[in-house]
C-alpha positions in Angstrom: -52.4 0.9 32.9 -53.2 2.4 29.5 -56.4 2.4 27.3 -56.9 4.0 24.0 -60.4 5.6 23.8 -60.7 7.0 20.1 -58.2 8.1 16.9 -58.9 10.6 15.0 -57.8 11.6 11.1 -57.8 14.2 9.3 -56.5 15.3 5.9 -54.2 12.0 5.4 -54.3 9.6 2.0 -57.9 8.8 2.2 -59.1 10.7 4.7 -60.7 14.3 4.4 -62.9 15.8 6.5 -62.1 14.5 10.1 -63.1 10.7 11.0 -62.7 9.0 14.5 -62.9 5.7 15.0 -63.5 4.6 19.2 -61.2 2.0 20.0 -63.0 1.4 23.8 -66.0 1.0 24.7 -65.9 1.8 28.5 -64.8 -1.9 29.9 -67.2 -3.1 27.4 -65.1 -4.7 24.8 -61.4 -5.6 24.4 -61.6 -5.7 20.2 -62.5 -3.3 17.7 -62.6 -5.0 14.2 -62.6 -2.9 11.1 -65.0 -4.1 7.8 -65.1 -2.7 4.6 -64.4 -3.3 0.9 -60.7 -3.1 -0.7 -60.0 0.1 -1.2 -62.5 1.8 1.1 -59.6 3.1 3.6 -58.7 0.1 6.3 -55.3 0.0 5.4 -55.1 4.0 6.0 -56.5 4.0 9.7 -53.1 1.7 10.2 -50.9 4.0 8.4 -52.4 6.9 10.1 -51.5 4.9 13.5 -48.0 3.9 12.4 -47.8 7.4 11.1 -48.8 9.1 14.1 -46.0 6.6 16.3 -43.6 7.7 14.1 -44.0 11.9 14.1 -43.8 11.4 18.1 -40.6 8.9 18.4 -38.9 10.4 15.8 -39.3 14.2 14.9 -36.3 15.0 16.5 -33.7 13.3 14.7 -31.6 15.6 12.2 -32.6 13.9 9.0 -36.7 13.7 9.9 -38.9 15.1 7.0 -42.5 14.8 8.4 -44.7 12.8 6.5 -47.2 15.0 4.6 -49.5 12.8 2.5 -52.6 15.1 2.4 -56.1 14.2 0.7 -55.3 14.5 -2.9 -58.7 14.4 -4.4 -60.1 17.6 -3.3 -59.3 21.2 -4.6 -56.9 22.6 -2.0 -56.3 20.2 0.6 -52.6 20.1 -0.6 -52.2 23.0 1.2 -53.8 22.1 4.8 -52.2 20.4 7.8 -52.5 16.7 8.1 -54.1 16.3 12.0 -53.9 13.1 14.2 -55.4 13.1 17.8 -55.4 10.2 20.5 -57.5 10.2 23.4 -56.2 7.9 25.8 -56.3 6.5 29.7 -53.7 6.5 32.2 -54.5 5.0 35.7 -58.1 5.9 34.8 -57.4 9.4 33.9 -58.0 10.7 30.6 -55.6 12.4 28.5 -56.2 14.2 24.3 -53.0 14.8 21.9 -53.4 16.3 19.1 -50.8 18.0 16.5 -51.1 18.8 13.0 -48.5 19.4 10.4 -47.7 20.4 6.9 -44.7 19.4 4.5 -41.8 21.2 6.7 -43.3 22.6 10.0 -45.7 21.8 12.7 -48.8 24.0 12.9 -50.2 23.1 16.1 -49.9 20.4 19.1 -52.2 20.5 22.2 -51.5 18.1 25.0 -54.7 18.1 27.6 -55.1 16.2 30.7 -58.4 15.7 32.9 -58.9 17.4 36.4 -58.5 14.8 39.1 -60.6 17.4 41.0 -63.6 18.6 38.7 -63.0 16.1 36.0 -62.7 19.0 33.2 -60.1 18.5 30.5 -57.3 20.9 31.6 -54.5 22.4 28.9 -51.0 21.1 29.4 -49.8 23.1 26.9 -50.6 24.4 23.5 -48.4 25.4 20.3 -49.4 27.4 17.7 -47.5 29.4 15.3 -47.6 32.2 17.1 -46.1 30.7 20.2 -47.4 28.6 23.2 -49.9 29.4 25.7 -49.0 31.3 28.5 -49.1 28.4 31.6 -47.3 26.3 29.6 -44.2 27.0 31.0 -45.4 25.6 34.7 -45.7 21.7 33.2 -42.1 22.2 31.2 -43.2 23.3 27.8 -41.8 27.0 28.2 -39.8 29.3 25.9 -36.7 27.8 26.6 -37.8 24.2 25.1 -39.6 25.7 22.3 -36.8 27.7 20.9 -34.8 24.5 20.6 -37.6 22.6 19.2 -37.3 23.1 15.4 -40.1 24.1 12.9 -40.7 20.1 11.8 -40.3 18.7 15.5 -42.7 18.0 18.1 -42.8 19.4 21.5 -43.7 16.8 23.2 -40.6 14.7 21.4 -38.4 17.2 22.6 -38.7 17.4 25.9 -38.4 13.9 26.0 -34.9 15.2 25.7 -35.3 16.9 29.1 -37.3 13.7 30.8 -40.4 15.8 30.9 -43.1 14.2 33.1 -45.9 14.5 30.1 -43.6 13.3 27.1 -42.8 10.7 29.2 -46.8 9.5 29.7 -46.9 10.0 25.8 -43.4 7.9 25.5 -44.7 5.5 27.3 -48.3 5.2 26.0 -46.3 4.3 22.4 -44.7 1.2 24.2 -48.1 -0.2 24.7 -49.1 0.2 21.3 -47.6 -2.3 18.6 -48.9 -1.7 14.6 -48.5 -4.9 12.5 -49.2 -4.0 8.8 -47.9 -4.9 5.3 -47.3 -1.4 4.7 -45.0 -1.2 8.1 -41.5 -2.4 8.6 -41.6 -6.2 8.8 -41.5 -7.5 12.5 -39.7 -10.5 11.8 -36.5 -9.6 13.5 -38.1 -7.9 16.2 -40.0 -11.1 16.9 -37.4 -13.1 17.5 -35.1 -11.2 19.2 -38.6 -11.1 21.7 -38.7 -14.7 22.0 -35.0 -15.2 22.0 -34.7 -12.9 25.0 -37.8 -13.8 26.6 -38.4 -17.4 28.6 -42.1 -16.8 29.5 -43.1 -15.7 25.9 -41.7 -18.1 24.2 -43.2 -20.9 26.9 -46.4 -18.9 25.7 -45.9 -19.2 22.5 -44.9 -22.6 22.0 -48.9 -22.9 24.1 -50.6 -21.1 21.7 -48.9 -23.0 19.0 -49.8 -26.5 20.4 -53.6 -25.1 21.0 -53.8 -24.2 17.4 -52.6 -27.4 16.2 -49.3 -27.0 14.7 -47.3 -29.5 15.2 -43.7 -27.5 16.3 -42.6 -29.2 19.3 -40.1 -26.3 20.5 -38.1 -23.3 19.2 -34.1 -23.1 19.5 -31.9 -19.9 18.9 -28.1 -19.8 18.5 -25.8 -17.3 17.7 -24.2 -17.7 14.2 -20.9 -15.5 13.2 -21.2 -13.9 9.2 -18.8 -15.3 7.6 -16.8 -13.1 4.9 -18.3 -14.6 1.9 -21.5 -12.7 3.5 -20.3 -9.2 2.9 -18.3 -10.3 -1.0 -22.0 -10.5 -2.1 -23.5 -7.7 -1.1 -24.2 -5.2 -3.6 -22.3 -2.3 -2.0 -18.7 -2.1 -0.2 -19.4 -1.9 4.1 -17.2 0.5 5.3 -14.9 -1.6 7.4 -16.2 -0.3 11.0 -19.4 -1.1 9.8 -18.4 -4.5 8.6 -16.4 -5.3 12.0 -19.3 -4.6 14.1 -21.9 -6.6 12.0 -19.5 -9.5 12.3 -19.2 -9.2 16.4 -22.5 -9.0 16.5 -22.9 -12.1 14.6 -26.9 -13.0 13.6 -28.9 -15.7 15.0 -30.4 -18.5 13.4 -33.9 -19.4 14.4 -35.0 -23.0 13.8 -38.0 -25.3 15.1 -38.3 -28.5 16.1 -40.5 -31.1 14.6 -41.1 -35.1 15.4 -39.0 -38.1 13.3 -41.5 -40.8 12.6 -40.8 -44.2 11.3 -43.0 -45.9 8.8 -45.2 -46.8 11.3 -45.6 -42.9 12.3 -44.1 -43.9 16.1 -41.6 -41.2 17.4 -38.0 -42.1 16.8 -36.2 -38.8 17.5 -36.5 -34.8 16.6 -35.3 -32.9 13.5 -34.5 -28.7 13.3 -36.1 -27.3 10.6 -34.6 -23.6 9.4 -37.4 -21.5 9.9 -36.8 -19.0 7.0 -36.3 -21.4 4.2 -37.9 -24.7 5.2 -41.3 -23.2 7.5 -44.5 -22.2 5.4 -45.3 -18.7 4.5 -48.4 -19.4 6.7 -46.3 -20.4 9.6 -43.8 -17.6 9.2 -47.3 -14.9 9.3 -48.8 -16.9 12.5 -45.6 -16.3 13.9 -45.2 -12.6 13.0 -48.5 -11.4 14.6 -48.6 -14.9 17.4 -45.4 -13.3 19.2 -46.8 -9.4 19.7 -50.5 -11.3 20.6 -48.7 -12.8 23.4 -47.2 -9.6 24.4 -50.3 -7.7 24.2 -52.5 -10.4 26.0 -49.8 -10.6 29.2 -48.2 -7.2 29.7 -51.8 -5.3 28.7 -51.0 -3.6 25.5 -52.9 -2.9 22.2 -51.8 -4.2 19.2 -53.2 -3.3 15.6 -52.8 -5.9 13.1 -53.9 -4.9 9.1 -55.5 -7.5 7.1 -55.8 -9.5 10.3 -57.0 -13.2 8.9 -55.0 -13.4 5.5 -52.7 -16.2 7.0 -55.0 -17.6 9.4 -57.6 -20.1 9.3 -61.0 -18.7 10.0 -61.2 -21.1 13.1 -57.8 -20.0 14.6 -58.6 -16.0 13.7 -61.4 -16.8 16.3 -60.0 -18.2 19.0 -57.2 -15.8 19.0 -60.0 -13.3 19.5 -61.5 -14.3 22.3 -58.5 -14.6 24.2 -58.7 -10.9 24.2 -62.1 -10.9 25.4 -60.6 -13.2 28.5 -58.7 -10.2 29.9 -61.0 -6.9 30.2 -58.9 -6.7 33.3 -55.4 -6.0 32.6 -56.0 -3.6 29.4 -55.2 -6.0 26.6 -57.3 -4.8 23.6 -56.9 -5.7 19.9 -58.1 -3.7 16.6 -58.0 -5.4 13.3 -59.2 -4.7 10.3 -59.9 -8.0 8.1 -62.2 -9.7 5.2 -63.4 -12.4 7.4 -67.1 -11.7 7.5 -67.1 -15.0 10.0 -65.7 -13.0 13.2 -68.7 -10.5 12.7 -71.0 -14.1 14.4 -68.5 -13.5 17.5 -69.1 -9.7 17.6 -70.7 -7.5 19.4 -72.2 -4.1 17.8 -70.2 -2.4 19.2 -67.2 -4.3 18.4 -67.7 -3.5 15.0 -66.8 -0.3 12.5 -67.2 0.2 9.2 -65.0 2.5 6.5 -65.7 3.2 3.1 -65.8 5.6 0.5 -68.3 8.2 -0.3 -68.4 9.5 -4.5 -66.5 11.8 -3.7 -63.6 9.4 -2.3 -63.0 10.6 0.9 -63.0 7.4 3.5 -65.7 7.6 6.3 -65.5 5.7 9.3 -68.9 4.3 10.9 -69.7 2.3 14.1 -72.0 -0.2 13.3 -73.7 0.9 17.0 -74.6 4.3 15.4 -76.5 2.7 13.2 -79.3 1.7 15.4 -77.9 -2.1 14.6 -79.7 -4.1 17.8 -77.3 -6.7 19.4 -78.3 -10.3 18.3 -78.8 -9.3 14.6 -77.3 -11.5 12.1 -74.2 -9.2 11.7 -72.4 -11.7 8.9 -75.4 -12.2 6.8 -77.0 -8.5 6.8 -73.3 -7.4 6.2 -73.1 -9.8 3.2 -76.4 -8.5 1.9 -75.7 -5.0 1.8 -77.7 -3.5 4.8 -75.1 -1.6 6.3 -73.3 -0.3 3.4 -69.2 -0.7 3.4 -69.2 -3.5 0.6 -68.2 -3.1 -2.9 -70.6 -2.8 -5.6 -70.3 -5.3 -8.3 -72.4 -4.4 -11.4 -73.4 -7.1 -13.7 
């Protein structure tokens, strides 16, 4: 089982000096939700995240530029490395990676791994520009992998290549980790090809659906072929391999099924409604973070979801939360970041983390714990008022 402890930032949009936000609280807590005013850098933390995924799954490829988007409002931090650092548990022991980059090479990447024995944080292996460390070599991260590892790749995405037994742990610590944010690719067809393919979540699904009171009575998938008209309006020419193999493929269409009422609202039979075109944006959005939720809450993984609340009711935004409280035990955690000041009444203090920005711009992260708050406070209305900062200020 995996848990994320903390992320760290440093030198990315928003972010300056280095800011870590805890994302466990021992067995405390199963959500960490993010407050603070537009702007003020909640967006970035899931950027960062996404960012981070991204570097570690894909540095390898022949076309991968890394991502250099360095703190722009500060003399000189154009020319420093953009750093990301996870700490994270596997079967209870605890494990830090950390690399940092610029525009067109790595400049360091240090994998440690805690001492079953004395509990220390032990080095797996460490890169720097002047080579790795000198036991590297004994856990797979030797000469030999780093002189086919090339100035913009990780190491750790390398020897995935090789099946190394540490990229593998990070490999597989990105499978438990899903990012839902506007400024990520959309998830649509990755949640349906989840619920097409999956019986049990989409009987899950369809419960969570019934519990929140919509009123779709199933879900049915079928396999549509494209049609040639299809490709005659794109606006570019397929080439024809291309073409053939989107049209074996085929696509699916995705409909739900609502109640036929009479005039006197009894049942009389069922009607498919397209999803795309004939389902509310609102539905579409519940849908979008409702499939991964499901996921998260029964195969213990941790999902991230950006402006958490925008297409959910208050009430439902809630109850969806305390589902995650319901299972401490199989490692299901949510963090959110959100404007929905009424989830701070169902929080605890140490649930709760603030970001904004200082005059010089730079985002801070705060825990609303290390601010002597005392469980039992009126989180939402002291929030509101201004107490703990991370609001905007409206001047009349």
């Amino acid at each position: 089982m995996y848990r994320l402890l903390s992320f760290t930032i440093e030198n990315f949009r928003s972010f300056c000096t280095a800011q870590t936000i805890s994302l466990d609280g021992g067995d405390k807590h199963s959500v960490t939700a993010v407050f603070g005013p537009n702007a003020g850098g909640k967006s970035n933390i899931a950027r960062a995240l996404s960012t981070f995924v991204a570097c570690v799954r894909n540095s390898s490829e022949a076309n991968w530029r890394l991502p250099y988007e360095p703190f722009l409002l500060k003399a000189g931090m154009d020319a420093r490395p953009t750093s990301f650092s996870i700490e994270f548990l596997r079967d209870g022991r605890r494990y830090d990676y950390t690399f940092s980059y610029l525009f067109n090479r790595v400049v360091r990447e240090e994998l440690k791994e805690e001492s079953a024995r004395t509990g220390r944080m032990n080095k797996v292996f460490e890169r720097t520009e002047e080579g790795l460390n000198p036991y590297a070599r004994q856990f797979g991260f030797g000469k030999r992998l780093l002189d086919r590892t090339r100035a913009e790749t990780l190491l750790v995405t390398k020897g995935r290549e090789d099946n190394n037994e540490y990229s593998n742990i990070i490999f597989d610590l990105l499978d438990h980790v899903t990012v839902i944010s506007p400024s990520a690719d959309p998830l649509g067809p990755l949640f349906v090809d989840m619920l097409k393919n999956d019986v049990e979540l989409r009987r899950k699904t369809l419960e969570l659906l019934r519990s929140c009171d919509f009123a779709i009575r199933d879900i049915k998938f079928s396999d549509v072929m494209l049609p040639e008209e299809f490709f005659d309006q794109m606006p570019v020419q397929l080439p024809p391999d291309l073409k053939r193999a989107i049209m074996e493929k085929g696509s699916t269409a995705f409909t739900t099924v609502h109640a036929l009422r009479d005039d006197d609202r009894s049942i009389v039979g069922y009607r498919e409604l397209d999803f795309w075109n004939q389902e509310s944006m609102g539905t579409q959005k519940f849908f979008e973070v409702a499939v991964p939720i499901i996921d998260a809450l029964e195969n213990g993984k941790a999902i991230f979801i950006d402006e958490y609340g925008s297409f959910i009711h208050p009430t439902l935004s809630g109850a969806i939360l305390a589902l995650f409280e319901g299972r401490k035990d199989n490692g299901a955690y949510m963090m959110l970041t959100t404007h929905d000041t009424t989830l701070l009444r169902d929080l605890d203090r140490s649930e709760i983390v603030l970001v904004e920005k200082n005059h010089a711009e730079e985002s801070l992260i705060t825990s609303l714990a290390s601010l002597g708050v005392r469980d039992g406070e009126a989180f939402e209305k002291r929030y509101l008022s201004g107490m703990y900062g991370a609001i905007p200020i409206i001047e009349q």
